[in-house]
C-alpha atoms as an extended CHARMM CRD file, in Angstrom:
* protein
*
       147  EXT
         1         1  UNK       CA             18.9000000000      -41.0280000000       75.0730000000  PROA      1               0.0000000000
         2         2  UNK       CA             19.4040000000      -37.8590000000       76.6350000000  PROA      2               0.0000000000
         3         3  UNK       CA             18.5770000000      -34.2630000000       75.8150000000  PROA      3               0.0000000000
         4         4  UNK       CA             22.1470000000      -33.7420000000       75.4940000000  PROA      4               0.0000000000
         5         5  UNK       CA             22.4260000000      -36.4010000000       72.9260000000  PROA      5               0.0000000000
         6         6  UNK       CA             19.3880000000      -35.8420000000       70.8660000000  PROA      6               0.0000000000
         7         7  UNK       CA             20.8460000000      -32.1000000000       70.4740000000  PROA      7               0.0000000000
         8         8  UNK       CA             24.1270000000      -33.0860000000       69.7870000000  PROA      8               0.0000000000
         9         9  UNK       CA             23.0420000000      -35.6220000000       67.0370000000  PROA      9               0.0000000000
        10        10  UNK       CA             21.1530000000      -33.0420000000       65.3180000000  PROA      10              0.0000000000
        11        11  UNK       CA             23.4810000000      -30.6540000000       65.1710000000  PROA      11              0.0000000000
        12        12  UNK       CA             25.6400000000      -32.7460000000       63.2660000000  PROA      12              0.0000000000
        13        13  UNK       CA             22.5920000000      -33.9010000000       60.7360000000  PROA      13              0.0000000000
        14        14  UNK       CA             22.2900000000      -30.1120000000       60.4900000000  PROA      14              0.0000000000
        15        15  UNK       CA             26.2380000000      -30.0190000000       59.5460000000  PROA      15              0.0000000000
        16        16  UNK       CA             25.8200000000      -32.5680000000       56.9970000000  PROA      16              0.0000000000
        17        17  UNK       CA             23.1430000000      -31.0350000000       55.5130000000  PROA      17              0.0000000000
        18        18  UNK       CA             24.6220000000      -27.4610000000       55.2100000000  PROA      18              0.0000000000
        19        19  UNK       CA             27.8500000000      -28.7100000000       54.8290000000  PROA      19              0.0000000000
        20        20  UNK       CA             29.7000000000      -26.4090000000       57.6590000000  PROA      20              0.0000000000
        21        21  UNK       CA             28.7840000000      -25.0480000000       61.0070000000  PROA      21              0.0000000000
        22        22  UNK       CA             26.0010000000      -22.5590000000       59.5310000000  PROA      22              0.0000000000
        23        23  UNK       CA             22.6640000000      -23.0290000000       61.1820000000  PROA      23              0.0000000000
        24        24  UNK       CA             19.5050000000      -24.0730000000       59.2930000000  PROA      24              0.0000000000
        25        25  UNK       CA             18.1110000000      -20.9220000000       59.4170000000  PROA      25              0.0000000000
        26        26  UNK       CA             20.4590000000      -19.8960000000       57.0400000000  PROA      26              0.0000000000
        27        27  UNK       CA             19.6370000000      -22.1780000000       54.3620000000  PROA      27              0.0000000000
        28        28  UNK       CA             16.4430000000      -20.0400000000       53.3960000000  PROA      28              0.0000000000
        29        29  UNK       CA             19.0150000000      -17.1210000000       52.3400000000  PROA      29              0.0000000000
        30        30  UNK       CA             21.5340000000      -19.8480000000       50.7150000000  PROA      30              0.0000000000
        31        31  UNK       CA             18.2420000000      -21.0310000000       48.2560000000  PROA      31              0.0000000000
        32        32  UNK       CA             17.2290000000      -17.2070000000       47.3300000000  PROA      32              0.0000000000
        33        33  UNK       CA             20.3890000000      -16.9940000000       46.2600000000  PROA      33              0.0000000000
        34        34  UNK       CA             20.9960000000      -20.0740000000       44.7790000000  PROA      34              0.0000000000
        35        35  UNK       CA             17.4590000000      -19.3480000000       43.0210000000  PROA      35              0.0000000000
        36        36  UNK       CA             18.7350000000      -15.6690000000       42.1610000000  PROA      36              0.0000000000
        37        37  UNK       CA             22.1600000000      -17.2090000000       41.1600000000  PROA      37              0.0000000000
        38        38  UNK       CA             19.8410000000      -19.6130000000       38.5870000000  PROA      38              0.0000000000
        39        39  UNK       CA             17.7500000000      -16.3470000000       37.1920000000  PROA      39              0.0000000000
        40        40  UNK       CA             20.9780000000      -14.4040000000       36.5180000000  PROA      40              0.0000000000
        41        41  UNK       CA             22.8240000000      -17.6990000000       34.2700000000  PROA      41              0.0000000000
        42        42  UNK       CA             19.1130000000      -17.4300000000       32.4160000000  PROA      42              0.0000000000
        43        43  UNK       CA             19.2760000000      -13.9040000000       31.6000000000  PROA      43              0.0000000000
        44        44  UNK       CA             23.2490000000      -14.1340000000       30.6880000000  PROA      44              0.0000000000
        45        45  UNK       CA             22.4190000000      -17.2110000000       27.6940000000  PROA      45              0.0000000000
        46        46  UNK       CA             19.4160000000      -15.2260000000       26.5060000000  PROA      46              0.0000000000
        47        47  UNK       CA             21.7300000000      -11.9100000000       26.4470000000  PROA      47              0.0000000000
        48        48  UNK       CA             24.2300000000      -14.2690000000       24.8510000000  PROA      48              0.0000000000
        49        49  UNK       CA             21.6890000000      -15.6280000000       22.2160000000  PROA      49              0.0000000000
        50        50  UNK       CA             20.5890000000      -11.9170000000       21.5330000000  PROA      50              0.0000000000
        51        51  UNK       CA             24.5690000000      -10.6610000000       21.1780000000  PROA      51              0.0000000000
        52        52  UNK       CA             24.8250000000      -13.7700000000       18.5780000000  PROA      52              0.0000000000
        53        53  UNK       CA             21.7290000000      -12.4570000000       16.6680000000  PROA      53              0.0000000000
        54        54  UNK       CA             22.8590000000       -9.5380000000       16.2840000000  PROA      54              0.0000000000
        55        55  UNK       CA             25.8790000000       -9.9630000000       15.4730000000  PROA      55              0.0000000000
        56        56  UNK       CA             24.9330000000      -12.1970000000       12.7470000000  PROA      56              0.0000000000
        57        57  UNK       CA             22.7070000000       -9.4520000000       11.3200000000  PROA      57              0.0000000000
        58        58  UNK       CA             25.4680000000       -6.6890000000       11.5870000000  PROA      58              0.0000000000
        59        59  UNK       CA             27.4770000000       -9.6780000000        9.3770000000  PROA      59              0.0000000000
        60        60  UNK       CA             24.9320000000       -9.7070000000        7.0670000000  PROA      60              0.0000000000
        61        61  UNK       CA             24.6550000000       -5.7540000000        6.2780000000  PROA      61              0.0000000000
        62        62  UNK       CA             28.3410000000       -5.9620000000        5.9370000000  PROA      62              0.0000000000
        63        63  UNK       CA             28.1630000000       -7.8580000000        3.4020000000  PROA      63              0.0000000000
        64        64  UNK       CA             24.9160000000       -6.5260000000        1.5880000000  PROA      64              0.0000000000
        65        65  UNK       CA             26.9200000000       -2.7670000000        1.6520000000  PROA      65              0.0000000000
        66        66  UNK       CA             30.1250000000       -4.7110000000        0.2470000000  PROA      66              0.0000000000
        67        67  UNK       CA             28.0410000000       -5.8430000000       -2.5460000000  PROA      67              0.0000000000
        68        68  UNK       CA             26.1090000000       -2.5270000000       -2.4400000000  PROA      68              0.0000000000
        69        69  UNK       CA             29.9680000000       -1.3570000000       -2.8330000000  PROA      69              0.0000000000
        70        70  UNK       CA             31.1090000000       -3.1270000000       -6.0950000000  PROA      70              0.0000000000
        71        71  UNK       CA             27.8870000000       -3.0720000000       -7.5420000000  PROA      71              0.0000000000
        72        72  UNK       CA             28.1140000000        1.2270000000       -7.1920000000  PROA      72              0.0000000000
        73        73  UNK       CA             32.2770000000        0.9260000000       -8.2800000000  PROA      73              0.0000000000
        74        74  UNK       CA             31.1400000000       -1.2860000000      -11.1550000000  PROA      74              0.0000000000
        75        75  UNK       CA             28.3020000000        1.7260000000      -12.3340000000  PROA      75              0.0000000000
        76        76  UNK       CA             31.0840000000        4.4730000000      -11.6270000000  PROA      76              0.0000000000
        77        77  UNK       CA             33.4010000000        2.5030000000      -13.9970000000  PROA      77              0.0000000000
        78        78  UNK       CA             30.7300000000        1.8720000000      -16.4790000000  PROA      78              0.0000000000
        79        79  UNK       CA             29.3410000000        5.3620000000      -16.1520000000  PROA      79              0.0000000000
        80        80  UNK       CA             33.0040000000        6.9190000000      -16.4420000000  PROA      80              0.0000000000
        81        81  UNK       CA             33.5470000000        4.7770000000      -19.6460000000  PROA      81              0.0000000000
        82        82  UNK       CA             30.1950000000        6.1380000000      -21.1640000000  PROA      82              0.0000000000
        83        83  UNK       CA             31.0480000000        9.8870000000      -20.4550000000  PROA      83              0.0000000000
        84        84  UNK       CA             34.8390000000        9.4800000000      -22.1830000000  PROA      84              0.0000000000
        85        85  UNK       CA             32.8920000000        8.0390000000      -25.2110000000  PROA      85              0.0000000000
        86        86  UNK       CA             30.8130000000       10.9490000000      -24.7600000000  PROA      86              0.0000000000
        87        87  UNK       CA             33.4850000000       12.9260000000      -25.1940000000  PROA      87              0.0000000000
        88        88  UNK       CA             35.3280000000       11.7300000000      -27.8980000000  PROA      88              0.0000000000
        89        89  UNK       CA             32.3230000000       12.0270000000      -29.8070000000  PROA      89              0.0000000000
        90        90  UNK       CA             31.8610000000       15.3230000000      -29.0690000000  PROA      90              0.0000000000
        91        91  UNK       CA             35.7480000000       16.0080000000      -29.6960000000  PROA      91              0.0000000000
        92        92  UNK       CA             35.3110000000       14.0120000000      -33.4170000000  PROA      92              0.0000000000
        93        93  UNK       CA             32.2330000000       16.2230000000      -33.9920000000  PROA      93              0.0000000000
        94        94  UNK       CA             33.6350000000       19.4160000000      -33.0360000000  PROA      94              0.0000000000
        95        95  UNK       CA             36.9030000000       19.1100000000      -35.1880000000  PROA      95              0.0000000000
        96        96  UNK       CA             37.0750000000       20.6270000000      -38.7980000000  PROA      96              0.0000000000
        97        97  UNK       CA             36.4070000000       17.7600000000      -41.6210000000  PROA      97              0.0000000000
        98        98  UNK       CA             38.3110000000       17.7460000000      -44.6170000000  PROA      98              0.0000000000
        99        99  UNK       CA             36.0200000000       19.1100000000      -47.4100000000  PROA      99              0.0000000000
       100       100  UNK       CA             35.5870000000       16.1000000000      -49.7590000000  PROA      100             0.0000000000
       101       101  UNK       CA             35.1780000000       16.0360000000      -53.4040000000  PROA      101             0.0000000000
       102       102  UNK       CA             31.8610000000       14.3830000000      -53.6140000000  PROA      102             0.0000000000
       103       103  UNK       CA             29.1870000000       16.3520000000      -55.0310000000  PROA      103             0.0000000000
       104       104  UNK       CA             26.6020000000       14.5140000000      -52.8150000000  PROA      104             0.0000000000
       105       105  UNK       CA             24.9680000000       16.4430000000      -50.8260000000  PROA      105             0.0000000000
       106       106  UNK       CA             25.3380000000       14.9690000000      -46.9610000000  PROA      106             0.0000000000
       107       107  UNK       CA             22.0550000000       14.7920000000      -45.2140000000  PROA      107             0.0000000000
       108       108  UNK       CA             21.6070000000       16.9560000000      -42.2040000000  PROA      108             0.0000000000
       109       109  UNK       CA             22.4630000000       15.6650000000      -38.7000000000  PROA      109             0.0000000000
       110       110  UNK       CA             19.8770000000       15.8080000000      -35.7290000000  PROA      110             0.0000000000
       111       111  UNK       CA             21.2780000000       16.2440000000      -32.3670000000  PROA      111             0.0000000000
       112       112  UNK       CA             20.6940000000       12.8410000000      -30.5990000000  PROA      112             0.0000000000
       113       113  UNK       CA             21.1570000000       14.0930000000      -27.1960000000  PROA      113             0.0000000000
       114       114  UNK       CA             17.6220000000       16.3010000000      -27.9000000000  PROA      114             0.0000000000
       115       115  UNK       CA             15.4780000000       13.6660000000      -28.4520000000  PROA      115             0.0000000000
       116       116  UNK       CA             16.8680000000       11.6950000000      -25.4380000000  PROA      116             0.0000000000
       117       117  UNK       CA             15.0100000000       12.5830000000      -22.4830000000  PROA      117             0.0000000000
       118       118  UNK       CA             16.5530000000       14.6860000000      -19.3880000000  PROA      118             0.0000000000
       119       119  UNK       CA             17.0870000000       12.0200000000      -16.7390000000  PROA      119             0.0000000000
       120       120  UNK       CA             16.7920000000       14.8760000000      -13.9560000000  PROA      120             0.0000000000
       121       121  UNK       CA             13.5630000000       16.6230000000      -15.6670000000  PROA      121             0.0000000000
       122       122  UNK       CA             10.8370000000       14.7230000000      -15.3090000000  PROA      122             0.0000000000
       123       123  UNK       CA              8.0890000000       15.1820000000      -18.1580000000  PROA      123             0.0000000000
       124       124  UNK       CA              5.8950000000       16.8700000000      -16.1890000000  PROA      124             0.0000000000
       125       125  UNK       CA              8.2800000000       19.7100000000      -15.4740000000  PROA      125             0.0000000000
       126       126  UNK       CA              9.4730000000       18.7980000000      -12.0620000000  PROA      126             0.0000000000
       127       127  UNK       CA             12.8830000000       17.2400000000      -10.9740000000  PROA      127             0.0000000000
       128       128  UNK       CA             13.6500000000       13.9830000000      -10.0640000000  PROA      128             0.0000000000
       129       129  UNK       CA             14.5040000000       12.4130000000       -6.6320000000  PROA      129             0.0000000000
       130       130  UNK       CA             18.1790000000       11.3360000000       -8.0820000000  PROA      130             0.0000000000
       131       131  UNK       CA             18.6230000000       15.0350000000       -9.2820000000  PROA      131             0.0000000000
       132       132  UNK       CA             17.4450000000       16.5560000000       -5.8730000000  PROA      132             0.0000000000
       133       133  UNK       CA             19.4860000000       14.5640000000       -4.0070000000  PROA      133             0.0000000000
       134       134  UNK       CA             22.6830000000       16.0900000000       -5.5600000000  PROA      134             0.0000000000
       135       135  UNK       CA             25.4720000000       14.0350000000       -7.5430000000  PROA      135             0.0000000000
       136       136  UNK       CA             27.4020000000       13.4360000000       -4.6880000000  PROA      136             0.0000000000
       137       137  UNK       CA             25.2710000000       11.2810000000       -2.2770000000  PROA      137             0.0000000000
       138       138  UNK       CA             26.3090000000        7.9340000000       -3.4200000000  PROA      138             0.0000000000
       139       139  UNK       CA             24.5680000000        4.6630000000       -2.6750000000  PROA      139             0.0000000000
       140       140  UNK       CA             25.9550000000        3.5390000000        0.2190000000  PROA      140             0.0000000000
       141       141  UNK       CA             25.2520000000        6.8810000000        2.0590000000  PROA      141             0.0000000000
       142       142  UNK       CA             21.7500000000        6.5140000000        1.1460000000  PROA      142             0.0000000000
       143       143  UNK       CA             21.6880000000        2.8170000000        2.3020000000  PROA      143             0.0000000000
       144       144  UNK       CA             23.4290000000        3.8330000000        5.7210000000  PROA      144             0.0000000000
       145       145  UNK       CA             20.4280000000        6.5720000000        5.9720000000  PROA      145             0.0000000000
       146       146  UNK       CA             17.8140000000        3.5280000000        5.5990000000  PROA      146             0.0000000000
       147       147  UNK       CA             18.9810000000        1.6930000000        8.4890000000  PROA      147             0.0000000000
């Protein structure tokens, strides 16, 4: 076998190997990037398994401020309920009774609202958090601030 032929041959096992006419040289820069191709598909799942992560936690405060929510309309209500009662009361109290014809004398009424306890005054004179925060911070606004 000639020169000729022994150069000839391995230029075509060099074809088959690189599948085209590029020399083996060339290979070297075809496995960086074939390694640099592999590193990149890495970092894309483990972005992808972050973006899923998160995601599921942003899913999860969604729903804990939904329930945070209801639970706050569900005080309003109750709260707004308490304070017409409130009222009525006070509207019963402050209207004129009929004098009645008993000769009993009625006992004297205390004021129930001064031996309940100031839920912005704390007993030791200062204010509490609630009451320093102002009446219209709700919940969820406070909840946002946490996070």
């Amino acid at each position: 076998m000639t020169d000729d032929d022994l150069a000839e041959r391995l230029r075509a096992v060099e074809r088959a190997l690189t599948d085209g006419d590029a020399p083996v040289s060339d290979l070297s820069d075809a496995a960086a990037v074939h390694d640099r191709l592999d590193s990149l598909e890495a970092e894309v799942t483990e972005l992808g398994e972050r973006l899923d992560a998160l995601d599921a936690t942003v899913q999860s405060l969604h729903g804990y401020v939904g329930d945070v929510e209801a639970v706050n309309e569900r005080v309003q209500r109750r709260a707004d309920a308490a304070r017409e009662a409130v009222e009525r009361l006070e509207e019963q109290q402050s209207r004129p009774t009929e004098p009645s014809h008993t000769t009993e004398p009625t006992a004297p009424q205390r004021d129930e609202r001064a031996a309940e306890p100031d839920p912005e005054n704390l007993p030791d004179g200062t204010r509490s958090v609630d009451a320093e925060r102002g009446d219209d911070e709700s919940l969820l606004e406070r909840v946002r601030e946490s996070l």
